[in-house]
C-alpha positions in Angstrom: 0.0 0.0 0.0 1.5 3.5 -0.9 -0.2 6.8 -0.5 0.8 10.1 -2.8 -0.5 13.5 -2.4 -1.9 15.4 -5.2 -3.3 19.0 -5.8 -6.5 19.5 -7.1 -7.3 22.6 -8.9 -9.1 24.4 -6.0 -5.3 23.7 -4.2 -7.1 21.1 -1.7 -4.7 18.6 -0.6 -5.5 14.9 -1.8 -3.6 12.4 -0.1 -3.8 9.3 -2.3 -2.7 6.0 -0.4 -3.0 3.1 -3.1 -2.5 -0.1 -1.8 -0.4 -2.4 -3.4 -1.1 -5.9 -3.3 3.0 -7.1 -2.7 1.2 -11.0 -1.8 -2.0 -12.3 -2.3 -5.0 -12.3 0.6 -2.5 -10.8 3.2 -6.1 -8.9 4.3 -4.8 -5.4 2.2 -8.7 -4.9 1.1 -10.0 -6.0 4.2 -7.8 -3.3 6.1 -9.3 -0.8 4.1 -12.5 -1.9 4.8 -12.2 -2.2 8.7 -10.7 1.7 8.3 -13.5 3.1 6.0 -16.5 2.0 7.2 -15.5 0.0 10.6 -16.9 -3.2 9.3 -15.4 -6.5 8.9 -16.9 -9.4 6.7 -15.4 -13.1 6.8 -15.1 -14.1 2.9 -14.0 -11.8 -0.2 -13.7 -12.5 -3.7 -9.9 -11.0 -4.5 -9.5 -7.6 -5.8 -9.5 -7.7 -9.3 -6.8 -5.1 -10.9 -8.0 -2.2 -9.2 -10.6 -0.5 -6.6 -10.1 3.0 -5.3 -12.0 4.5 -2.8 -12.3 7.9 -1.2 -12.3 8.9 2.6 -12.7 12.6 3.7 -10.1 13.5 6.5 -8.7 16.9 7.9 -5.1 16.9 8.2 -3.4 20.2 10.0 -7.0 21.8 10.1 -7.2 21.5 6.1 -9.9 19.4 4.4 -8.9 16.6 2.8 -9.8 14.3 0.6 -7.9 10.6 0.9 -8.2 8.2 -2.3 -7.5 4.5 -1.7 -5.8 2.4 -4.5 -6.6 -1.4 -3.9 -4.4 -3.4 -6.6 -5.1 -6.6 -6.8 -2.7 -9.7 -5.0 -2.5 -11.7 -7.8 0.9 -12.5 -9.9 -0.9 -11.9 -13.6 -1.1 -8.2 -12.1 2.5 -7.5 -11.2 3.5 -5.7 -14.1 0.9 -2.5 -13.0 2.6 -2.1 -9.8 5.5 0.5 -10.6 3.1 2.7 -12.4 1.6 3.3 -8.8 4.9 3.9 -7.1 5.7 7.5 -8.9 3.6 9.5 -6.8 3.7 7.3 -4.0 4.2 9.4 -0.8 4.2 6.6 2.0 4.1 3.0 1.9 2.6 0.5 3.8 3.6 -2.9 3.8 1.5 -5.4 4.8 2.4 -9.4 5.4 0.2 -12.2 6.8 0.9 -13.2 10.2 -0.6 -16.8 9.3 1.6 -17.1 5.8 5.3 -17.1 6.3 6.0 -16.4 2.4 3.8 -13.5 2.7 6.8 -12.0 4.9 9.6 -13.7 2.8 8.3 -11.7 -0.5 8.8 -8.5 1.9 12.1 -7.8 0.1 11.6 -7.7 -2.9 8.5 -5.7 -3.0 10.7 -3.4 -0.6 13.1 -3.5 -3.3 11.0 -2.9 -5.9 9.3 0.1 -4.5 13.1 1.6 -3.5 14.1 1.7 -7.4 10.7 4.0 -8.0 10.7 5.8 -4.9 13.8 5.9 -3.1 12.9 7.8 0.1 9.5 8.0 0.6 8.7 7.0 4.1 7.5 3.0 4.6 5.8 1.7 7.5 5.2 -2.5 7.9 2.1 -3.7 9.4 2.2 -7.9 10.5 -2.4 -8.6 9.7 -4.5 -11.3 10.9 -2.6 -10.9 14.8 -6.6 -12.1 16.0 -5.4 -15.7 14.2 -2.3 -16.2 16.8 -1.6 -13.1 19.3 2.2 -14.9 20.2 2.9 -13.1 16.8 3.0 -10.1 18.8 5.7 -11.3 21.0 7.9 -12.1 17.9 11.0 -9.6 16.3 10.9 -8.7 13.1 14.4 -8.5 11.1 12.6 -6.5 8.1 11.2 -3.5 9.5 14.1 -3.1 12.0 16.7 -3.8 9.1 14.9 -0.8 7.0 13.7 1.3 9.6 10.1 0.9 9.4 7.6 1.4 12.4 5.9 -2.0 12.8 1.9 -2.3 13.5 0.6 -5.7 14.9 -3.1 -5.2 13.3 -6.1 -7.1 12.6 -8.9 -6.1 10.0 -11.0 -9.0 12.2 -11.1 -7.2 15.3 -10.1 -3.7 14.1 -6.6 -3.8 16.4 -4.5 -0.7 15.5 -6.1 -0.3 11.8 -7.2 3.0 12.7 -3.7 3.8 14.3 -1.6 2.4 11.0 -3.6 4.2 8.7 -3.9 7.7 10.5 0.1 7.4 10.9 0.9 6.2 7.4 -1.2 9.7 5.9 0.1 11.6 8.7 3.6 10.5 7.4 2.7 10.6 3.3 1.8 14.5 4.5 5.0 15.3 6.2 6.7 13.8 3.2 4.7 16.2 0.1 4.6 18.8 2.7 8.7 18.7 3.1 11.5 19.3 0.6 12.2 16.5 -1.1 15.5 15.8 -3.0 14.1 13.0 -5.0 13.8 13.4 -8.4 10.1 12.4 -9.2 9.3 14.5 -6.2 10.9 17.9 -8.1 9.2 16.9 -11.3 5.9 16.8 -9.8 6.6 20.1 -7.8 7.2 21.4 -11.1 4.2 19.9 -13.0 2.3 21.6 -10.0 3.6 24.9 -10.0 3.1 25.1 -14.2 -0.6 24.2 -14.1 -1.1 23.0 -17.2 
């Protein structure tokens, strides 16, 4: 999941996270869903290339409008993924805490976003915690090795979903709201201040 910040026209912030599937059913739409609307339901078909959906938030006493990107898990959909990254702001990485290969594939998704968006802030969330709470007794190498905040959540029983997603726009915010030396960064400052 990354989230990008856009201007609209009326010079509104839009903070865009898009998740990004980076394994399949690691619980990414079902996150999303426990955030938005506070619900949970058992069983969902997978995403299917792409849902977004809109949340209206005020961030530093500015209304806000928050678009979520929901790519879909699946392999056949890989190739999409880096033309989400480029004006990816944050990132959230999500793994299953029930599906060991779902952590394993952490690095190279981590790599993967890097080579698009080398310093955009990353946070890693462990889902499913409800399945086996020990998991929250465990060390992480990943997000320690990368220095990534980690979030023990669960889109079952809503544990820190609320918290992960409030911090990971918080942090895309900071990021579009600071001076950024990267490269994609300064063209889309550019872009912005030309108004096509």
């Amino acid at each position: 999941m990354h989230l990008t910040l856009v201007q609209t026209p009326d010079k509104t912030p839009h903070v865009t996270p898009v998740t990004d599937s980076w394994g399949n059913q690691v619980g990414k739409s079902k996150l999303l869903e426990r955030f938005l609307v506070d619900s949970y339901k058992g069983q969902q078909h997978s995403t299917y290339a792409l849902n977004i959906f809109k949340y209206s938030t005020k961030i530093e006493g500015k209304n806000t409008v928050v678009e979520f990107w929901d790519t879909a898990g699946q392999e056949r959909f890989n190739n999409i993924h880096p033309s989400y990254f480029h004006q990816a702001h944050a990132c959230i990485m999500i793994f299953d805490a029930t599906r060991k290969i779902t952590y394993k594939n952490l690095d190279r998704w981590y790599q993967e976003l890097r080579e698009a968006r080398p310093a955009i802030p990353c946070l890693c969330a462990v889902n499913k915690i409800d399945a086996d709470l020990n998991i929250t007794k465990k060390n992480f190498k990943f997000p320690k090795k990368n220095d990534m905040p980690l979030y023990f959540v669960s889109a079952a029983d809503g544990s820190n979903v609320v918290r992960l997603f409030r911090d990971a726009i918080r942090l895309a915010y900071a990021y579009k709201s600071g001076d950024s030396q990267d490269f994609i960064d300064q063209i889309l400052r550019e872009l912005e201040v030309r108004e096509y």
